[in-house]
Structures are given as structure tokens and as C-alpha cells.
Backbone as CSV, one residue per row, in Angstrom:
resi,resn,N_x,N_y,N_z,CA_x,CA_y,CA_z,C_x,C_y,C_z
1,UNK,133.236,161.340,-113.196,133.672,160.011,-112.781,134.419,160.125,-111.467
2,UNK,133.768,159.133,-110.327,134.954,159.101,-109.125,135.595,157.645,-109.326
3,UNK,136.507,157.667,-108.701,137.238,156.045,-108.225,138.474,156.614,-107.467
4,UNK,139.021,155.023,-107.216,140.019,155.318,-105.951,141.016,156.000,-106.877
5,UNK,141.193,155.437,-107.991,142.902,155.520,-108.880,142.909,156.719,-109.589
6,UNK,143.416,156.753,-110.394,143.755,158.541,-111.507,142.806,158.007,-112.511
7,UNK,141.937,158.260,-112.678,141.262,158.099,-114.417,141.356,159.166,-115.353
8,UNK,141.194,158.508,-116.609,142.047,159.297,-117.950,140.694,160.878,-117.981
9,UNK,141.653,161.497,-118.784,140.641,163.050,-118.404,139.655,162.899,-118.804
10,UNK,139.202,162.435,-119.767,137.810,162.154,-120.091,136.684,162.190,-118.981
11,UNK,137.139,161.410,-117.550,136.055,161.103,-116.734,136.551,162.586,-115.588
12,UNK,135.190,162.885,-115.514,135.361,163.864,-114.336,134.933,164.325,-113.211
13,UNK,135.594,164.539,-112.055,134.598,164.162,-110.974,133.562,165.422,-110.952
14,UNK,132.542,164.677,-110.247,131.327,165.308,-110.204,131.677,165.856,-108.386
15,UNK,130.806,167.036,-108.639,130.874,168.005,-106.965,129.988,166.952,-106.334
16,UNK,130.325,166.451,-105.008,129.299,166.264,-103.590,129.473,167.278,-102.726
17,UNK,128.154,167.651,-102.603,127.880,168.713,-101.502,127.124,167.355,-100.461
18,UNK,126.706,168.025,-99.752,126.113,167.726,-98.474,124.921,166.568,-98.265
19,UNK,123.622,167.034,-99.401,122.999,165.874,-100.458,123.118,165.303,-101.178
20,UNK,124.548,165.617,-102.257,125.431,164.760,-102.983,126.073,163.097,-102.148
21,UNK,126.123,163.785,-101.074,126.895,162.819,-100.352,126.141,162.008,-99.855
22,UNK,125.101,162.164,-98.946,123.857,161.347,-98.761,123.520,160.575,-99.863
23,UNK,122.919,161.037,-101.050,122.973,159.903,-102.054,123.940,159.257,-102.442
24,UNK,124.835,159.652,-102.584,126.374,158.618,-102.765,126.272,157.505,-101.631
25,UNK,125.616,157.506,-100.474,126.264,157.000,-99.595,124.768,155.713,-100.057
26,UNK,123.645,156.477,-99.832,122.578,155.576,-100.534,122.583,154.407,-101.742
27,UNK,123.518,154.904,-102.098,123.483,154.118,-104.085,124.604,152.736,-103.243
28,UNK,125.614,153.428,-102.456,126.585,152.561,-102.639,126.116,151.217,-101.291
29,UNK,124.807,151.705,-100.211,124.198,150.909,-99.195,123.998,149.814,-100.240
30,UNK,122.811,150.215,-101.310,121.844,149.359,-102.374,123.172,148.727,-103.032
31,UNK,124.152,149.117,-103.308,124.936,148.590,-104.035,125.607,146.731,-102.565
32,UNK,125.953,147.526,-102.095,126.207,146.501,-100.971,125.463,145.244,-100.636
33,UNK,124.136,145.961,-100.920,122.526,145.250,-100.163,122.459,144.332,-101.927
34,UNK,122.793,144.073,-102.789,122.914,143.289,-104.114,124.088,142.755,-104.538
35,UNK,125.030,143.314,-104.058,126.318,142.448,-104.481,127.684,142.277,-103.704
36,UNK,126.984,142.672,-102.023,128.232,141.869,-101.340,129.453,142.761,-100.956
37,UNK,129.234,143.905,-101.956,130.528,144.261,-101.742,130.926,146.257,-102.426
38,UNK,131.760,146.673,-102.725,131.782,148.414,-103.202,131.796,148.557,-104.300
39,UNK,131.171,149.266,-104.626,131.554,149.826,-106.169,132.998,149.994,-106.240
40,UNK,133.728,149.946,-107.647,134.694,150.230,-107.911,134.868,151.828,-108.245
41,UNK,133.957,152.682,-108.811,133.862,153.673,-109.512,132.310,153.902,-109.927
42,UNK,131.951,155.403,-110.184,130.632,155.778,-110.428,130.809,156.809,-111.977
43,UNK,129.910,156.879,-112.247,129.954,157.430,-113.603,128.698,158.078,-113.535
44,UNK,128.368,159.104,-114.041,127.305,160.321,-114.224,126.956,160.964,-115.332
45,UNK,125.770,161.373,-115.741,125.160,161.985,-117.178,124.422,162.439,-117.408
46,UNK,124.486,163.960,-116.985,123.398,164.634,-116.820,121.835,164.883,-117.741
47,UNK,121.264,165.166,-117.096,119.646,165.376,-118.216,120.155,166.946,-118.791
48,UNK,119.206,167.143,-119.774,119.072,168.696,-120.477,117.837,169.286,-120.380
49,UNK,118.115,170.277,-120.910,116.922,171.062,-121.397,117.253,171.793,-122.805
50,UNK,116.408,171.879,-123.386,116.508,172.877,-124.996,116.305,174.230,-124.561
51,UNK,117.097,175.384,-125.026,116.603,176.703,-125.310,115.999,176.889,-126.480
52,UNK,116.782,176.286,-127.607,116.037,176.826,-128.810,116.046,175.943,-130.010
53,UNK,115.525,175.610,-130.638,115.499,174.359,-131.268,115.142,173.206,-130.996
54,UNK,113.171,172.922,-130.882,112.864,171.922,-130.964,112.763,171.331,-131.111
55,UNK,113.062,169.795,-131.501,112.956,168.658,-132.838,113.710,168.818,-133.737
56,UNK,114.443,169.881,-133.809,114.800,170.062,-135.496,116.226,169.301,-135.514
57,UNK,116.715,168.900,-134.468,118.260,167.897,-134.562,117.768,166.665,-135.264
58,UNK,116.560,166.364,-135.430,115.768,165.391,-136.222,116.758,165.047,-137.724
59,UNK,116.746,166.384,-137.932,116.555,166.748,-139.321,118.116,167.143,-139.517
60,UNK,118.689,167.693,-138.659,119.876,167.871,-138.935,120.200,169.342,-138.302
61,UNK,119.177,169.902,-137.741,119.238,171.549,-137.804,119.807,171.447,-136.432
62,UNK,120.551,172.756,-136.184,121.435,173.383,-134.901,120.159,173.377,-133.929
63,UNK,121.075,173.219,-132.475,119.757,173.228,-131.349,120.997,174.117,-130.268
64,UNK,120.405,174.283,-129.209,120.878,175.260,-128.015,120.524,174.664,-126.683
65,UNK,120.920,173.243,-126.325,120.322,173.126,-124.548,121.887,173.368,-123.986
66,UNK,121.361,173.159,-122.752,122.187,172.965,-121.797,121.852,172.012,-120.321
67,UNK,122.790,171.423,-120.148,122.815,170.259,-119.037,121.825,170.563,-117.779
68,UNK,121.254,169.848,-116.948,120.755,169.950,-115.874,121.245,169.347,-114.810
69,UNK,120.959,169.812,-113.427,121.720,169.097,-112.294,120.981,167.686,-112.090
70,UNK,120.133,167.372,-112.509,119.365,165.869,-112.397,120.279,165.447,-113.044
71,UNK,120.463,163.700,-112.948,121.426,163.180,-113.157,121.039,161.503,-113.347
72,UNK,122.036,160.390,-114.368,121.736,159.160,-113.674,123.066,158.830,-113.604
73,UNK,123.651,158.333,-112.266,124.590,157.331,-111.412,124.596,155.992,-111.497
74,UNK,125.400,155.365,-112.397,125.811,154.150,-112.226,127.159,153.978,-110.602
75,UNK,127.066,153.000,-110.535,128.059,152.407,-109.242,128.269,151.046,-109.796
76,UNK,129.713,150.979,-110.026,130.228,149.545,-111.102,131.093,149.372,-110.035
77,UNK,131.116,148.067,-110.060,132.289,147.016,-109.336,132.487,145.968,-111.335
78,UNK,133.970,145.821,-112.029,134.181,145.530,-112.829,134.078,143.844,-112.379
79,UNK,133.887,143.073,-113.445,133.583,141.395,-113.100,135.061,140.804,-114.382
80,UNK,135.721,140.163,-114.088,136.527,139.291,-115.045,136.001,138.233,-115.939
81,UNK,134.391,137.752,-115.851,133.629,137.354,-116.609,132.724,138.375,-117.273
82,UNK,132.104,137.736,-118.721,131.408,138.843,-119.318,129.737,139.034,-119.311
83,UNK,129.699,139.191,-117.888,128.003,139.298,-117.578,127.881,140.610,-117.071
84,UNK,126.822,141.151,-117.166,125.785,142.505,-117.047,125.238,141.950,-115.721
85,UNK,124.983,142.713,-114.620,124.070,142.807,-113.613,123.686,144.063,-113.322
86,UNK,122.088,144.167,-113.515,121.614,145.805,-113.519,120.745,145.438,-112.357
87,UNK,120.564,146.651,-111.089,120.105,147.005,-110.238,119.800,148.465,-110.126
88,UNK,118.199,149.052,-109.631,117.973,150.269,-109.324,117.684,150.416,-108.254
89,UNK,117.906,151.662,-107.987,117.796,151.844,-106.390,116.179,151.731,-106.718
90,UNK,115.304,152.538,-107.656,114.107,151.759,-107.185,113.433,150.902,-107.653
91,UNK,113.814,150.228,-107.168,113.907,148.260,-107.558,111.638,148.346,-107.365
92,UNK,110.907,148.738,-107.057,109.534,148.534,-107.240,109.350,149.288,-108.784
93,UNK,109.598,150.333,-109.404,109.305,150.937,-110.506,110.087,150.191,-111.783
94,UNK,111.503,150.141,-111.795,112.818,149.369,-112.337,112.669,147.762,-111.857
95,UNK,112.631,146.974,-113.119,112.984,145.885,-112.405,114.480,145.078,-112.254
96,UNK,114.813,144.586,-111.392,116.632,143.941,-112.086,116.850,143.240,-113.411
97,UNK,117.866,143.366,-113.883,117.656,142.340,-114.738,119.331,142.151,-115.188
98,UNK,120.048,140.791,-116.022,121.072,140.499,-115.910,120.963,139.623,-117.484
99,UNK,122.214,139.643,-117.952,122.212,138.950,-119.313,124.072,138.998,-119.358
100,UNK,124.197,137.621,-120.322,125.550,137.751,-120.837,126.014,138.374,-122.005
101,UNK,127.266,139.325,-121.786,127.790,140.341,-122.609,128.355,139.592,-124.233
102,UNK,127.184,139.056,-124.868,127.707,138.781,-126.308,126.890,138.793,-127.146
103,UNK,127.278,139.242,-128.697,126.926,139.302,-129.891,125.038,139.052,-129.899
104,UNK,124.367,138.174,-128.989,123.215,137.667,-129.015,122.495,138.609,-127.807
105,UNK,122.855,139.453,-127.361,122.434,140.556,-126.847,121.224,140.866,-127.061
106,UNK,119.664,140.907,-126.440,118.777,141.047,-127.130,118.078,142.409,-126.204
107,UNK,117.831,143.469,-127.286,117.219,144.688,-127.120,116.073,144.752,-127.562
108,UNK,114.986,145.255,-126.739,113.733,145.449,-126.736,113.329,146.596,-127.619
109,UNK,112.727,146.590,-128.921,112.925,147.881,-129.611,111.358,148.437,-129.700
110,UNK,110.042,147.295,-129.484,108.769,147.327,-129.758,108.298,147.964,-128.084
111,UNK,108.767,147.717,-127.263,108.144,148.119,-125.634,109.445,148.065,-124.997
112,UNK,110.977,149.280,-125.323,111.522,149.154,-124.515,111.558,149.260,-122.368
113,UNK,112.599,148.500,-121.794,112.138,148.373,-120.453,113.770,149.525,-120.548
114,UNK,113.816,149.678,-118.994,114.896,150.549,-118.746,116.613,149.796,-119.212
115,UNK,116.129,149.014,-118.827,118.180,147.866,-118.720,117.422,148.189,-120.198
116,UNK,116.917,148.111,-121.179,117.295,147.904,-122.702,117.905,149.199,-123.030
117,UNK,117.859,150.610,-122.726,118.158,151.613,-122.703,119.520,151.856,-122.455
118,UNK,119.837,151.225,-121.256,121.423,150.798,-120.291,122.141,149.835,-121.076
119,UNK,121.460,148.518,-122.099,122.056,147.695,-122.966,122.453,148.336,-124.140
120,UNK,121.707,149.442,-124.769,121.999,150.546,-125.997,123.855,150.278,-125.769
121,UNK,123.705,151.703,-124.614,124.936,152.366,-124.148,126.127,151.294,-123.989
122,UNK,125.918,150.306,-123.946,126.732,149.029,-123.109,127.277,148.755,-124.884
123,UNK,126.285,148.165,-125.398,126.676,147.350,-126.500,127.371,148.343,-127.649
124,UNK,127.100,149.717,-127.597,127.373,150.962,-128.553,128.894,150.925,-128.188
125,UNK,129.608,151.079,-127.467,130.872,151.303,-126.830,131.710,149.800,-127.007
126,UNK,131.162,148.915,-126.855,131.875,147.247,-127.285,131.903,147.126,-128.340
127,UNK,130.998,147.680,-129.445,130.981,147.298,-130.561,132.018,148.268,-131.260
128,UNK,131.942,149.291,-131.183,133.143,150.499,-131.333,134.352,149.582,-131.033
129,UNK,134.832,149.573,-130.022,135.928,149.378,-128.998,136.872,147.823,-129.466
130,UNK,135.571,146.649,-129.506,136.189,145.837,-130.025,135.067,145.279,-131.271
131,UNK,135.839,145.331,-132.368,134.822,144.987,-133.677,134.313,143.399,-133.467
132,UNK,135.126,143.023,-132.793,135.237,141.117,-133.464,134.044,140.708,-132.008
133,UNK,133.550,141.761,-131.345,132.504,141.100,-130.460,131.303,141.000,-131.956
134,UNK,131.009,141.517,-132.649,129.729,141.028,-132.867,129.815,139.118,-133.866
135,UNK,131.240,138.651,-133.684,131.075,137.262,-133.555,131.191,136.301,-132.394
136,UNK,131.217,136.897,-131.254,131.214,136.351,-130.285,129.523,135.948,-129.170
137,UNK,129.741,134.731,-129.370,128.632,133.851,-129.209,128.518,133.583,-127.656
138,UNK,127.754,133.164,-127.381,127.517,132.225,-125.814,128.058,131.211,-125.738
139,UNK,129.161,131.373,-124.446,130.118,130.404,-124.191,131.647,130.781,-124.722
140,UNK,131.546,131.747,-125.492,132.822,132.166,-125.960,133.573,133.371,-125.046
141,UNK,134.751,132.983,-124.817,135.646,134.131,-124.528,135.765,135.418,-124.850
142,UNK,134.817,136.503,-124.988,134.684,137.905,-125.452,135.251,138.666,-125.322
143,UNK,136.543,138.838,-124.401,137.785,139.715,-123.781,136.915,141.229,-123.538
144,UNK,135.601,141.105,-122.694,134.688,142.207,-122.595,134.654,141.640,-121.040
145,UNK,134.871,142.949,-120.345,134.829,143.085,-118.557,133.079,143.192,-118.456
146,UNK,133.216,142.242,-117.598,131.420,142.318,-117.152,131.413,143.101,-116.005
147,UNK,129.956,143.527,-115.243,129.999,144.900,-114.646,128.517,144.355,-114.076
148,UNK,129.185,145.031,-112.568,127.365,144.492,-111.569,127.397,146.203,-111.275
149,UNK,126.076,146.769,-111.675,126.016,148.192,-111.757,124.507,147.777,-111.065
150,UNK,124.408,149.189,-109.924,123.360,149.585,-109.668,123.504,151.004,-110.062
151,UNK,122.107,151.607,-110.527,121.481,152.580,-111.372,120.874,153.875,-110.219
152,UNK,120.763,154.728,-109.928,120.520,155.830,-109.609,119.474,157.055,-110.402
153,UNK,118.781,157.482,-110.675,118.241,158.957,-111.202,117.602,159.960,-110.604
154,UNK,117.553,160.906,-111.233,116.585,161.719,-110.643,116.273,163.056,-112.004
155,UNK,116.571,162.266,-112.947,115.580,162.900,-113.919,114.096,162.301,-114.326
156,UNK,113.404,163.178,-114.162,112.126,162.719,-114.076,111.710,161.816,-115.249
157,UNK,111.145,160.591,-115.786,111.022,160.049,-116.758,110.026,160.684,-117.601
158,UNK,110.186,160.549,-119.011,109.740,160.577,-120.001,108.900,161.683,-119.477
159,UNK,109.467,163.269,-118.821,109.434,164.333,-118.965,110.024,165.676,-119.834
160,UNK,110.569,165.198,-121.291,111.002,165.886,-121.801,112.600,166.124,-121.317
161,UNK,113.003,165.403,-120.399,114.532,166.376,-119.678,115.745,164.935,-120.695
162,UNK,115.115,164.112,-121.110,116.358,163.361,-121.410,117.181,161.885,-120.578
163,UNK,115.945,161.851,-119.975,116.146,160.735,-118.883,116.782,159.328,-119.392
164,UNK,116.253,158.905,-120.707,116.492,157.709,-121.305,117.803,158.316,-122.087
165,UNK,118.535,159.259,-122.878,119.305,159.317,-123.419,120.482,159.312,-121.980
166,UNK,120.257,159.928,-121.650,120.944,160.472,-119.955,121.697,158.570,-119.534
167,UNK,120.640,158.038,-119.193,120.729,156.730,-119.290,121.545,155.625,-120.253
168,UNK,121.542,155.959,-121.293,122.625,155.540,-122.608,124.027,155.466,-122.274
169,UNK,124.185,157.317,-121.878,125.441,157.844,-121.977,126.357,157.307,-120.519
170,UNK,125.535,157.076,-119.653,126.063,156.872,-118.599,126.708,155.126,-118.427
171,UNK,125.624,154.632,-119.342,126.022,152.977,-119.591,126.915,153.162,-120.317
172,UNK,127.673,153.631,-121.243,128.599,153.950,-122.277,129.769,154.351,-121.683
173,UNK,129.426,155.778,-120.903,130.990,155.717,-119.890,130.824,155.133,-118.784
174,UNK,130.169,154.136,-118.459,130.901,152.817,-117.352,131.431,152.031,-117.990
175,UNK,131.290,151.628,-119.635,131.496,150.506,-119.989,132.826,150.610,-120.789
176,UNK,133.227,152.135,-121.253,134.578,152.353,-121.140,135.513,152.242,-120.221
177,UNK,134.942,152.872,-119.392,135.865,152.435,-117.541,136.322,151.286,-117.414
178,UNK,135.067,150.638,-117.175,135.125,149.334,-116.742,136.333,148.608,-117.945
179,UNK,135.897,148.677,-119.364,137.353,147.439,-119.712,138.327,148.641,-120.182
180,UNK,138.608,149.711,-119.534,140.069,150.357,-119.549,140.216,150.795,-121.322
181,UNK,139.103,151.216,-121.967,139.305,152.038,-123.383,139.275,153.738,-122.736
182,UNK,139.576,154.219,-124.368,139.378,155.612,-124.111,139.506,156.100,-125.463
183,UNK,138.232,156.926,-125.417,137.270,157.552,-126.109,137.037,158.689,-125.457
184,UNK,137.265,159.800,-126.534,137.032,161.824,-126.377,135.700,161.441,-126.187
185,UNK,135.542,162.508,-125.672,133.861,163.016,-125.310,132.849,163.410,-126.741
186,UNK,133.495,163.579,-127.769,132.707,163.987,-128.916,132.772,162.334,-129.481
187,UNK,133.379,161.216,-129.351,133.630,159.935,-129.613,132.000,159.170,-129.413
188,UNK,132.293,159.350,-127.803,131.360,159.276,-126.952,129.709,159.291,-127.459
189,UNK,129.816,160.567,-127.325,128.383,161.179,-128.044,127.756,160.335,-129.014
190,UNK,128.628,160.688,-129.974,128.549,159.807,-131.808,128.128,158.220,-131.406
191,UNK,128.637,157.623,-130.601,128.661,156.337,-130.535,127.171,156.186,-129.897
192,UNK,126.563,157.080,-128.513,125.187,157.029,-128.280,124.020,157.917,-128.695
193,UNK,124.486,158.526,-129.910,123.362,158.816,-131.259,123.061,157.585,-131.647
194,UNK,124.000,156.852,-132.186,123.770,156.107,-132.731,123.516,154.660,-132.592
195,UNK,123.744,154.472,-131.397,123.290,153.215,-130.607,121.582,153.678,-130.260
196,UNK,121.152,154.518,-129.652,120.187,154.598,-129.663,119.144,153.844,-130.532
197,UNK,119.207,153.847,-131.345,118.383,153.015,-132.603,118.100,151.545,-132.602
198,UNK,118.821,151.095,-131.307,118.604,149.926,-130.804,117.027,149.257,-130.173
199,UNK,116.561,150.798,-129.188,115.545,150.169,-129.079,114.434,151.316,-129.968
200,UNK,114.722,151.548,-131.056,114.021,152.090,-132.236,114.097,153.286,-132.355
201,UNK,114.750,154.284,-131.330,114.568,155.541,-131.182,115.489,156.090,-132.611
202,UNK,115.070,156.693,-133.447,115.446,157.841,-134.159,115.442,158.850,-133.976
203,UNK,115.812,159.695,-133.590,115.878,160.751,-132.802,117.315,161.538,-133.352
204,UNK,117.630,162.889,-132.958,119.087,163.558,-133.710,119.760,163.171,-132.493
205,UNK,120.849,164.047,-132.540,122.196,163.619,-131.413,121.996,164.826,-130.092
206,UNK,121.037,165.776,-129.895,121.292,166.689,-128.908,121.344,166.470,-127.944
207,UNK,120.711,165.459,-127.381,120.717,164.979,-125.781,121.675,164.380,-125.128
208,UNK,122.346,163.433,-126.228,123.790,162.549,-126.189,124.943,163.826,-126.402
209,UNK,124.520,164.670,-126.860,126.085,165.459,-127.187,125.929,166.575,-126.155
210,UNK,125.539,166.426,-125.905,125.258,167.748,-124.681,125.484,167.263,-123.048
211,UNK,124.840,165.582,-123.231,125.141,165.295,-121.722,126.605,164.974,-121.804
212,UNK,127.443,164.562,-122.486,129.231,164.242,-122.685,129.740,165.887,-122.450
213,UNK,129.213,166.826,-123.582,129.957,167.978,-123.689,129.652,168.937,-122.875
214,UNK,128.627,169.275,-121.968,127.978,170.333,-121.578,129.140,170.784,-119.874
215,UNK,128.966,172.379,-120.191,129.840,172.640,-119.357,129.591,173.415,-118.350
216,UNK,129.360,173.582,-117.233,128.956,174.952,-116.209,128.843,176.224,-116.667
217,UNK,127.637,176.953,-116.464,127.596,178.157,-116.901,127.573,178.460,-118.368
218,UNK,127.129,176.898,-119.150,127.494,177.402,-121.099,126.370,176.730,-121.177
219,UNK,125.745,177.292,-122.075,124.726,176.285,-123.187,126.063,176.082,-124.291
220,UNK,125.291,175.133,-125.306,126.278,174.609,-126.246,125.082,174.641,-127.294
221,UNK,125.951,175.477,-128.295,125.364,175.247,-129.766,125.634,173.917,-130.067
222,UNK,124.403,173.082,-131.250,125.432,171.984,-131.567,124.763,171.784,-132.557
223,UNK,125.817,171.668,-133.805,125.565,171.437,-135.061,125.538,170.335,-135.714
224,UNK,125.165,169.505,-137.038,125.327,168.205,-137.037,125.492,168.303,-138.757
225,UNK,126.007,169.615,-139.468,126.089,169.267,-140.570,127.527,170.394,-140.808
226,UNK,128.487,170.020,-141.394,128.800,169.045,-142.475,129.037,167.791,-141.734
227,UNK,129.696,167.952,-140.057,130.125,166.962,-139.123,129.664,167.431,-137.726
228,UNK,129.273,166.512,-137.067,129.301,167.188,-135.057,130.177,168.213,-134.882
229,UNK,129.448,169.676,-134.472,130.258,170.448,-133.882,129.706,171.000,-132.784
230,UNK,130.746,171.508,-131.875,129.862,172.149,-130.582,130.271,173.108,-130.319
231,UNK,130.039,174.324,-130.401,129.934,175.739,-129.783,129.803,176.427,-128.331
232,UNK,130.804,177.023,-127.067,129.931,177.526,-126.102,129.205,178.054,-125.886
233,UNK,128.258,178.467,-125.275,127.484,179.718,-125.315,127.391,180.545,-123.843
234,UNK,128.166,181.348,-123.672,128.163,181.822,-122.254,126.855,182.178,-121.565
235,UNK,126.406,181.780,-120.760,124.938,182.151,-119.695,125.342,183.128,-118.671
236,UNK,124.461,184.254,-118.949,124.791,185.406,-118.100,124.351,184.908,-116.521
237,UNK,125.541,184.911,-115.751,125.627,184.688,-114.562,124.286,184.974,-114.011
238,UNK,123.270,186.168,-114.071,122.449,186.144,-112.742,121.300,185.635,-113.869
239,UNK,121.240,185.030,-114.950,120.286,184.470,-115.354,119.279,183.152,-114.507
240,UNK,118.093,182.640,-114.915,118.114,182.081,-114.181,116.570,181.283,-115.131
241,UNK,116.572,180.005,-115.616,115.688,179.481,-115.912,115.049,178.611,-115.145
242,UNK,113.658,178.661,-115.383,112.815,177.770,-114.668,112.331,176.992,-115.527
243,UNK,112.487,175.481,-115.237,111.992,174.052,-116.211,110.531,173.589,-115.860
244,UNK,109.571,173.731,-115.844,108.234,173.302,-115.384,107.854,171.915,-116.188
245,UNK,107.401,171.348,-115.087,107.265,169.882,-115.367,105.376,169.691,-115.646
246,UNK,105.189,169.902,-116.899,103.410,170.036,-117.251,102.485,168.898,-116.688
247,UNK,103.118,167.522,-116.165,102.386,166.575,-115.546,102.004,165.001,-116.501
248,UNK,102.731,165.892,-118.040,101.963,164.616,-118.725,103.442,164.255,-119.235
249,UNK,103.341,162.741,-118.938,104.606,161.861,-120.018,104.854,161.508,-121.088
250,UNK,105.717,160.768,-121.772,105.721,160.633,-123.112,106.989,159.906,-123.209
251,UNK,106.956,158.544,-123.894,108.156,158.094,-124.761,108.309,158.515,-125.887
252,UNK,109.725,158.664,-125.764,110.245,159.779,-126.431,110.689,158.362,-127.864
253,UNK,110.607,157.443,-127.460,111.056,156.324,-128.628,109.398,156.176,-129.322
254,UNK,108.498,156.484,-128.722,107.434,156.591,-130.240,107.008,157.819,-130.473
255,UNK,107.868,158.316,-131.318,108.016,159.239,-132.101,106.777,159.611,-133.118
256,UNK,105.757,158.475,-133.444,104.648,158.929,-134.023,103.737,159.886,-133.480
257,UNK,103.452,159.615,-132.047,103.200,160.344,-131.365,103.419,162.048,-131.189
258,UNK,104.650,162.078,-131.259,105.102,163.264,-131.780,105.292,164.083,-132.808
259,UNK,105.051,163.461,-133.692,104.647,163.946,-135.221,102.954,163.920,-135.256
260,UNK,102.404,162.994,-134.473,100.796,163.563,-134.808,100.562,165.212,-134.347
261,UNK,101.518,165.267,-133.136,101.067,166.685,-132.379,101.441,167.176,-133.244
262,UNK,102.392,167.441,-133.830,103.249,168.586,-134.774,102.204,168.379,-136.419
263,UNK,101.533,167.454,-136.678,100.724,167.418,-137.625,101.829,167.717,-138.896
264,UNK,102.455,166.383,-138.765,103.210,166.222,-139.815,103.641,164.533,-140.045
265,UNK,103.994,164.133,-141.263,104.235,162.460,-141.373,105.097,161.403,-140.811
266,UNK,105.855,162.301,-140.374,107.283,162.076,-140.078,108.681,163.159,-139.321
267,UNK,109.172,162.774,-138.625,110.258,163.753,-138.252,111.472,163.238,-138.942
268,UNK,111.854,162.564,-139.842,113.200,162.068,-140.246,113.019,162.939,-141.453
269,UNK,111.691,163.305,-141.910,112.370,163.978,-143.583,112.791,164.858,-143.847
């Protein structure tokens, strides 16, 4: 997390190097070029990769990734009314889209679009944070900070790296920022496992607990039975993995799909 002021430890700034900074400077043009004016603060969430343990967080079983430098960047300017404004930098692939922050919130669960992914993360963290939004209607006072966010990535989509969970987590810690809660990083996680399911994805928690927890130079064990736990795993310095991108995509929210390959009925049993 950057911003002008001290934010609580939870948020942490991310390194700009030289191309760091160039895109920073990019997100915040597009940000300008849609709403007039600066971001308040940016928020970040990295993609993964698995070492060992495929699918099996499905089920409950221990997995081994670790974070990647691809990333998705929100850029929030906070609103004192309770409306959503989503913008991507690439506004031809992404389309904009904008809705008001209450109870009637509607998520796409049959053909999710990207903002339904970004609405997961949004609504997972309000609903936590303050219980009494899910009676709050249109036209009502929601005491929920609205947020004109333009969107950033560069994890490749529905390449296996985590792009859409990546996406969750990052709507989740803007939307803490933005109305001034605070929530641990293992909080975090739990809350976008389980929001996920919004736009149908069943899926285990590795991608969400890894992009909150994951640390330089560690893979992270991460367990999910008796409760979430996470383990370091030190990476020998001159190691060095290569992620190859096979060419073919896949939503990762139809999951049938993925059980036909594996030639099995289901991944939840």
C-alpha cells in the first residue's frame, strides 16, 4: 500500500524501481483522464504460482506456492457517498462499470465480467466490517465510503497465475483503506475465500492466502485443517523458477471443466 499519510501495518509499500514508476505514473495519467483528479492511495496483490499441490486446497489438503511479481493495482480516490466507480487501464478488453454500494449489489455468478470479481472483494470486507449493510437498501444511508478506482494488471488472465483471485484481494484491501477498518492479513484472506463464491467459484483458499501472506524469498506452506495456517518456506537464494505460459486459457470459476480433465465428478468431495 502507498499513500501520502502513515497507514496501519497491514498495508505495505510495494518497491518502484524504474518501470515500477513508469507504470505508477501511467495508472495515475488514466486515473486523472476518468476522474478529474489523484488517487488517494494504491493497493496491490500479487498473482502466484503452485510448487506442489495441485487442486487439492479443493479438498482441504496443504499446497506450497509462492507470490509472483505480476500484480493488480487499484488507484482509489475515497468518495463520501456510497458508489463504486471501476475503470481499467485497458478500457478496450475491461469494460467500466459503476453501481451503488448496497445490500442489492448484483454479482454475476453464470458469466462473470471483471468489476464482478472486484464486487466479490468489495462486498466480502463490508459485509465483515459492517453486519447491518446487508439491510441497507437504495437510497439509504450505508455509512460505507464509496471509491472511484481505476484497475491495473499484468497477470496474465485465466493463465493459471491467479489473476481473478489477485483481483478479489486487491478490491478487499482498497475497501478496507478506503472506510478506515483494519483487518490482519490472515482476516483478509478468510474473508476472500470466501467471498469468492459470489460469482460461483468454489475453489480452496491458496491463491487468497498467499497473495495477503506471501513474503520475499519464502514459499508458504498453507494448511486449511483443523484452521488456516501458514508456514515459511525458505527458497534457496540462487534458485530460480521458470513459469511457462502453455497458450491456452481457462476460467478458473467453471470448475467442471476442470474436473472433466482430471476425470473425476467433482472437486469439492
Amino acid at each position: 500500500m502507498m499513500s501520502g499519510d502513515k497507514s496501519p501495518s497491514v498495508f505495505k509499500s510495494f518497491p518502484v524501481d524504474g518501470v515500477g514508476a513508469k507504470r505508477l505514473e501511467l495508472i495515475m495519467d488514466e486515473f486523472y483522464s476518468n476522474y478529474h483528479g489523484s488517487p488517494e492511495f494504491f493497493a496491490r496483490s500479487p498473482g502466484r504460482v503452485n510448487l506442489i499441490g495441485e487442486h487439492i486446497d479443493y479438498c482441504g489438503y496443504e499446497v506450497l506456492p509462492m507470490a509472483i511479481d505480476q500484480d493488480i493495482i487499484s488507484a482509489v480516490s475515497v468518495l463520501d457517498e456510497p458508489v463504486l466507480r471501476l475503470c481499467n487501464t485497458n478500457s478496450s478488453a475491461f469494460r467500466e462499470y459503476d453501481c451503488f454500494l448496497t445490500s442489492s449489489i448484483r454479482i454475476e455468478s453464470s458469466s462473470p465480467q471483471w468489476f464482478d470479481y472486484y464486487l466479490c472483494g468489495v462486498r466480502g470486507v463490508i459485509e465483515r466490517c459492517l453486519p447491518s449493510f446487508t439491510d441497507c437498501e437504495d437510497g439509504d444511508s450505508c455509512d460505507v465510503a464509496g471509491m472511484n478506482v481505476v484497475v491495473d494488471g499484468t497477470v496474465p488472465v485465466s493463465a493459471g497465475l491467479s489473476s481473478s483471485s489477485a483481483l478479489v484481494c486487491c478490491a478487499a484491501l482498497a475497501t478496507m483503506r478506503a472506510n478506515g477498518w483494519k483487518l490482519s492479513l490472515q482476516e483478509l484472506a478468510e474473508i476472500c475465500i470466501r467471498c469468492e463464491k459470489f460469482v460461483g467459484m468454489e475453489g480452496g483458499g491458496m491463491d487468497q492466502t498467499i497473495s495477503f501472506l506471501a513474503e520475499k524469498g519464502q514459499a508458504k506452506l498453507i494448511e486449511f485443517v483443523p484452521e488456516l495456517s501458514v508456514t515459511s518456506v525458505s527458497l534457496p537464494e540462487e534458485a530460480l523458477f521458470v513459469v511457462a505460459h502453455s497458450g491456452i486459457e481457462i476460467n478458473k470459476s467453471h470448475t467442471n471443466i476442470i474436473s472433466e480433465w482430471l476425470n473425476v465428478d467433482s472437486l469439492h468431495k
